[in-house]
C-alpha angles and dihedrals in degrees: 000000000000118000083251095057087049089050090052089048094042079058086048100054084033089057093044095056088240110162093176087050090060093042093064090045104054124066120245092258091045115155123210121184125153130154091297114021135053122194145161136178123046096263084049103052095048095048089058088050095047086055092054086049088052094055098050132074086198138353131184132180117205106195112213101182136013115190123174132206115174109311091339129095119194118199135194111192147138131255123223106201119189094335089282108069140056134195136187117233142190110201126198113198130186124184124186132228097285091051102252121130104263098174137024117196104172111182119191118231 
């Protein structure tokens, strides 16, 4: 699978809401940090994501664009929050060499 395909599937267990999924998909020293959250480490990380599941009745990210460069995808996609709201989103994605997410850096706009 090419670091695209596991960014689309990263979107997808994001968008279901799958905590073992990601699991599975980040490394054990995987970083998250967006405009509101910092975490490192794998329990961390999931833990914050399991908080922004918590919060949601749904969520669902529409990628609009996917580039690569190395081991690096860069997305530009849309967030559908509760049905009712919908943010823009820049995602930085690093995978290391066994092809597991090492870093998140999410930017608003």
């Amino acid at each position: 699978m090419n670091l695209k395909e596991l960014t689309l599937k990263y979107f997808n267990t994001f968008s279901n809401k799958d905590v073992d999924g990601l699991r599975e998909l980040f490394s054990c020293d995987v970083s998250l940090r967006d405009w509101e959250i910092s975490a490192s480490g794998i329990e961390e990380v999931i833990n914050a994501n399991q908080k922004i599941f918590d919060s949601l009745d749904t969520i669902s990210v529409v990628p609009i664009e996917i580039c690569q460069t190395g081991n690096i995808t860069a997305s530009e996609m849309e967030i559908h929050i509760n049905n009712s709201e919908s943010i823009k989103v820049v995602d930085i994605i690093e995978f290391n060499s066994d092809c597991k997410i090492c870093a998140i850096r999410a930017y608003k706009g």
